[in-house]
N, C-alpha and C positions, 0 to 999 in steps of 0.2 A: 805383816799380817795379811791374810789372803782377803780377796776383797770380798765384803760381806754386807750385806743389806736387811733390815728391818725394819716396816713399818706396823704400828700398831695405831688402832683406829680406837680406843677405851680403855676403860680399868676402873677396877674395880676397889672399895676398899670402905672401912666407914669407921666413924666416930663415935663415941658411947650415944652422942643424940645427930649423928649425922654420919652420911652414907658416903666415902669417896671414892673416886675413880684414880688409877693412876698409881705410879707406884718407879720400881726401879730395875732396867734389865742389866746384868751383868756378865762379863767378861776377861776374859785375860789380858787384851791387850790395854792396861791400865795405861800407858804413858801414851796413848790413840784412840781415844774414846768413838765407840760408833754415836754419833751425834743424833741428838735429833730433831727432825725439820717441823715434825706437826703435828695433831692431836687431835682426834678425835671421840666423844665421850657422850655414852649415852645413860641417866638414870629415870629409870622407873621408881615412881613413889606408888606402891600399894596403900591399900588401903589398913591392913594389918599392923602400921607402924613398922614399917620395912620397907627398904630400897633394893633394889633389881640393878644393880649394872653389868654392862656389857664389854668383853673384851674383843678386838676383831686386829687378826695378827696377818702380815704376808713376810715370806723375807727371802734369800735367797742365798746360797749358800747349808753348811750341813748343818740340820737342825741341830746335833749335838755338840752347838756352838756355842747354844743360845741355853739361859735360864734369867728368871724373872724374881723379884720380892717385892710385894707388896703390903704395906699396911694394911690392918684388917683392925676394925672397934673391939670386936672379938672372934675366939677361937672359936669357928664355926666348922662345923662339919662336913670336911672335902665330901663328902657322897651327897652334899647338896645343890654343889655345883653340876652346873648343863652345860651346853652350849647350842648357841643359836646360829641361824645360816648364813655362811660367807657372803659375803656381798650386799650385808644390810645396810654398813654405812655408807654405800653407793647409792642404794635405791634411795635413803635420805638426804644425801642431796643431791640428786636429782629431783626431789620434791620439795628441797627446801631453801637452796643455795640462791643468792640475789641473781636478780633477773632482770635488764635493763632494756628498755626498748624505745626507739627513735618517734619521736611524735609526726613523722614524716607516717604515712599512707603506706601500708605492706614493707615496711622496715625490717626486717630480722631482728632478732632478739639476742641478746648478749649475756651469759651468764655466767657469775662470776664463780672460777672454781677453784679449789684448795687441795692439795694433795693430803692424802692420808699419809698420818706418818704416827710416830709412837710416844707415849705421854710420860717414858721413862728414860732412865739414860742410861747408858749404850757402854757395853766391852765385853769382850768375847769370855767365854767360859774357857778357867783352865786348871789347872792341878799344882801342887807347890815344886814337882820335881821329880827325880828319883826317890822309888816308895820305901829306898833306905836311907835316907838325907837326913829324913826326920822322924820323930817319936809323935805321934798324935797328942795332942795338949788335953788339959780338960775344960769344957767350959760352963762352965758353972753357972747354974741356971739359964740355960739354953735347950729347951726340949722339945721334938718333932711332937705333938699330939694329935697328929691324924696324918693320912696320907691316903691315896688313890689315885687313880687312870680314869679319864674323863676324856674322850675322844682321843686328840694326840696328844695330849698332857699328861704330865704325871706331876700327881700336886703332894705339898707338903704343906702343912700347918703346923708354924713354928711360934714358940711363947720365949720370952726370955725378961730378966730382969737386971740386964747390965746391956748398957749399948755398945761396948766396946766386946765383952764376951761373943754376941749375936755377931759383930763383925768379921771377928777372927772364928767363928765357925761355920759364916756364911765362904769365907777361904778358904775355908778346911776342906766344904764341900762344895765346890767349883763354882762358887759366885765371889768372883776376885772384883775387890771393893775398891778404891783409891779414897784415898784418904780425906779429899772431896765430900765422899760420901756419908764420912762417921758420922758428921754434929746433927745433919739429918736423919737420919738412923736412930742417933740415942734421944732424938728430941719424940719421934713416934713412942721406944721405949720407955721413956721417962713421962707419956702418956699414957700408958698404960694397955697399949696396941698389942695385938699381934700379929703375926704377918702371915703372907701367901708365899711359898716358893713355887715357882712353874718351871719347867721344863718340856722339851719336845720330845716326841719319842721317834728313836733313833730314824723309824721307816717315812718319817712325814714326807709330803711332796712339796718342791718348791710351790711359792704364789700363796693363793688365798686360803687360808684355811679356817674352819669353823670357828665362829666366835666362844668366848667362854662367857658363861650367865651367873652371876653370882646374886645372892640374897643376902641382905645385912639387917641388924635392927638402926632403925633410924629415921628421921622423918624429913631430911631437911639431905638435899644433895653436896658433897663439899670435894674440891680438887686438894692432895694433897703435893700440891707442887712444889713445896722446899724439897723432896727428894727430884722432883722432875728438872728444878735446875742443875742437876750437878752435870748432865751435859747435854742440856739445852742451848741452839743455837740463840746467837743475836734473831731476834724481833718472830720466835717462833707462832706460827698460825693453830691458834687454838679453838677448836669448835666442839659445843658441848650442848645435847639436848637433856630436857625435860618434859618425859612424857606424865602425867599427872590428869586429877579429875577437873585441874583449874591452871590457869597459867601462875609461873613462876617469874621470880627476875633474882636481880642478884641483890645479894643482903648484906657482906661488909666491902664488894667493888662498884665502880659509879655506873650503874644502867646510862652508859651514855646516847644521848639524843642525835643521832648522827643524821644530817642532813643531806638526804639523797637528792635532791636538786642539782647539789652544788658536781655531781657526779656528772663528767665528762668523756667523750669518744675519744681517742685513740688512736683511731680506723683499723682496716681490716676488722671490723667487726667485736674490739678489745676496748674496755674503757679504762681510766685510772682508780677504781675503785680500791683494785689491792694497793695502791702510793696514799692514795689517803687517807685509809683506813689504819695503818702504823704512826700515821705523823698525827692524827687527830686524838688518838690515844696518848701518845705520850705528851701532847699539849695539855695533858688533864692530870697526870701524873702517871700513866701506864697501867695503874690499879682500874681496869673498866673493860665492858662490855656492850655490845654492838647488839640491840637484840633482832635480829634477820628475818626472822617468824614467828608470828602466834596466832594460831587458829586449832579451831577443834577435829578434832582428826575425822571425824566422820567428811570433810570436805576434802580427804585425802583419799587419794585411789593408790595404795599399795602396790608395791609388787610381789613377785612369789618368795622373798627375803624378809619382806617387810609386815604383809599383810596383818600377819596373826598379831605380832605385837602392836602396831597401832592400834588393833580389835581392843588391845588390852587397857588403853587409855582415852581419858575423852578430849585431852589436847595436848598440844605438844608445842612448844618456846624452844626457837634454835638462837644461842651466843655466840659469838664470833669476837675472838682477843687474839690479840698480836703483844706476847711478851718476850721479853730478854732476862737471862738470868739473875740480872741485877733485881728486876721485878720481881719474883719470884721468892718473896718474902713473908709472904699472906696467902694462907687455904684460902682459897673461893669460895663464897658458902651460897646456897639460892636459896628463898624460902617465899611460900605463895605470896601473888599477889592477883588475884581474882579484881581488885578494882582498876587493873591496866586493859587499856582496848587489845584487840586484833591488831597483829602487821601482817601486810601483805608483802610476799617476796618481788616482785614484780615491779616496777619504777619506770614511769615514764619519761623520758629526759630527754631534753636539747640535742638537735642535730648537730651545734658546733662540734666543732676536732678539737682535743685540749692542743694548745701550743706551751711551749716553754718558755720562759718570759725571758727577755735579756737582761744580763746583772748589770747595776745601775754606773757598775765603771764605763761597762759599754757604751752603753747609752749616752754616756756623756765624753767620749773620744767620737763617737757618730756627730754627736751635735755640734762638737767643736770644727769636726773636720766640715760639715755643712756650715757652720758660720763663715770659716775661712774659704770658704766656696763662696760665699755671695761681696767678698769686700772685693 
C-alpha cells in the first residue's frame, strides 16, 4: 500500500437527544489499517436544540483514496452541511492548549502540544475487482437519501435497517470494512442512526483543507467512539471542545481533577505533562477527562479561522483524554454544568528538572556495594 496519510481534527454525528462527533474512515487496505494517532472535536450547542460540529481534515496522498461513514441521529439534509476555515483547530489551541511557565523571573513558557489527527479508523478505499468477477447483490434496506457537493466533498446520506446489509454495501461502494468494523456498525444501526458518507473530490490539494460544519437535533455533545476504536492506536490523544452559552463537563466519564503542581521540567524548555497525563488516567480506570480550559470567550482574541465562531458562543470547555481501544467502550456524552469555576491554561510551576528515579533493585546493589566499601 502506497504510503498515505490522514489527519482529521472533528466529526460530526448525533443521537436522537445527543449530538456526536466522529465516525469511521475507510479503505482498502483492510489487513493495514491507516491508524490513528489523535482527535480532535469541536461541538457547538445552539440555542435551537441543535448541535453544530465540526470536521477539519489534512492528508496526503490521492484524495480518491479516501471516504468516510459517519453516524448521524438522523437523515439530515446533505445541502445543510458548510464548511468552516482550515486552520481552526490550530488557532484553538494555540488559545487553548496548557501552558507552563518557570516561577523563576523572565522564564519562557512551555506549551503543551498535540498533534491533529483523525477520530475515525483508517483503510484505503478500493473496488471488489474485476467489474466481471461479480454480480452486484442486493441490499435490502439500504438507501442513499440525499447526496451533494459541499466544497471538496461529495456527501451521501445513507439509511438502512440491517447492519450487516449497510456493510456489504458500504464494500460495494468503496468503503471496504474489516470485519473489526461490523458489531459497531450494527450497534449505530440497531439505534436507529443514520449515517454520512464523505468523500474527496478527485481535484483536492494535499494539506489542510476546509472544515465540514454540520447541524444535528440535540442538546447534549456525545463522541461516538466504538466505531473510532476499530483502529485506534494504544493511548490515543483526544481533545474535544464545547463552545455553549455555559460551560459543560463530562456526564457518564470522570471530569478528572488533575494536579498541575505535580507537573515537572524536562529541560530544553519540555515538561512531562504528556507522561502523566496517560498514566493518571488509566489510574482511574481510562474512562475520564482532563478539563484544560473554561472561560468565556469574550476573553479570547480570535484569529482569522476562528473569530466568527467563537462570536458565536459565550464560552468554551477544552477536554483533554488519552484512550486505547480497549477503552473505547462507552460514547462520551457532556452535558452543562454552569456551577463549575473557570480554568486557566497557564500553570505556574517549579523550576526543578524531573529526574527518573532508580528502580529499587538498583538501589539496593548501590547500597550493598557501598556497605562492602566501608568494612
Amino acid at each position: 500500500m502506497n504510503r498515505t496519510a490522514l489527519t482529521l481534527a472533528t466529526l460530526i454525528t448525533a443521537a436522537p437527544a445527543s449530538a456526536l462527533a466522529c465516525g469511521g474512515f475507510f479503505c482498502n487496505a483492510v489487513t493495514d489499517p491507516v491508524v490513528q494517532t489523535a482527535e480532535r472535536v469541536l461541538f457547538r450547542v445552539n440555542a435551537d436544540e441543535t448541535i453544530t460540529s465540526v470536521i477539519e481534515i489534512q492528508f496526503e496522498g490521492e484524495p480518491t483514496a479516501f471516504a468516510w461513514v459517519l453516524p448521524l441521529s438522523a437523515a439530515i439534509d446533505p445541502d445543510t452541511i458548510t464548511t468552516a476555515p482550515a486552520g481552526l483547530f490550530d488557532e484553538l489551541e494555540d488559545l487553548t492548549a496548557p501552558v507552563f511557565v518557570s516561577g523563576s523571573a523572565g522564564a519562557t513558557a512551555d506549551v503543551a502540544g498535540y498533534s491533529a489527527g483523525c477520530g475515525w479508523g483508517g483503510w484505503r478505499r478500493g473496488g471488489w475487482g474485476d467489474e466481471n468477477d461479480f454480480v452486484a447483490p442486493t441490499f435490502s434496506g439500504v438507501e442513499v437519501v440525499g447526496a451533494s457537493v459541499v466544497g471538496p466533498y461529495a456527501l451521501e446520506i445513507i439509511t438502512a435497517e440491517d447492519g450487516n446489509n449497510l456493510v456489504g454495501w458500504l464494500q460495494w461502494n468503496g468503503y471496504q470494512i474489516p470485519s473489526t468494523a461490523m458489531e459497531p456498525i450494527a450497534h449505530y444501526v440497531n439505534s436507529g442512526m443514520a449515517f454520512l458518507g464523505v468523500k474527496l473530490q478527485p481535484d483536492v490539494p494535499e494539506g489542510p483543507i476546509d472544515a465540514l460544519e454540520i447541524t444535528m437535533p440535540g442538546s447534549s455533545p456525545m463522541l461516538p467512539l466504538l466505531l473510532t476504536s476499530v483502529a485506534a492506536v494504544e493511548d490515543m490523544e483526544i481533545t474535544a471542545y464545547v463552545l455553549a452559552a455555559e460551560r459543560f463537563a463530562p456526564a457518564n466519564y470522570e471530569d478528572h481533577p488533575f494536579d498541575w503542581s505535580r507537573v515537572q521540567w524536562m529541560g530544553e524548555g519540555r515538561t512531562d505533562y504528556d507522561r502523566r497525563l496517560p498514566s493518571e488516567l488509566d489510574a482511574v480506570g481510562g474512562r475520564a477527562f482532563v478539563t484544560e480550559f473554561a472561560r468565556a470567550t469574550e476573553s479570547l482574541q480570535g484569529g482569522e479561522a476562528s473569530a466568527e465562531l467563537l462570536a458565536s458562543g459565550a464560552y468554551l470547555t477544552r477536554f483533554q483524554s488519552v484512550l486505547s481501544p480497549s477503552e473505547m467502550t462507552l460514547d462520551p456524552l457532556w452535558s452543562p454544568a454552569p456551577e463549575l469555576g473557570d480554568v486557566d491554561n497557564v500553570h505556574t510551576i517549579s523550576d526543578g528538572v524531573a529526574t527518573a528515579a532508580a528502580p529499587l533493585w538498583l538501589v539496593g546493589v548501590l547500597l550493598l556495594g557501598w556497605l562492602r566499601g566501608r568494612r
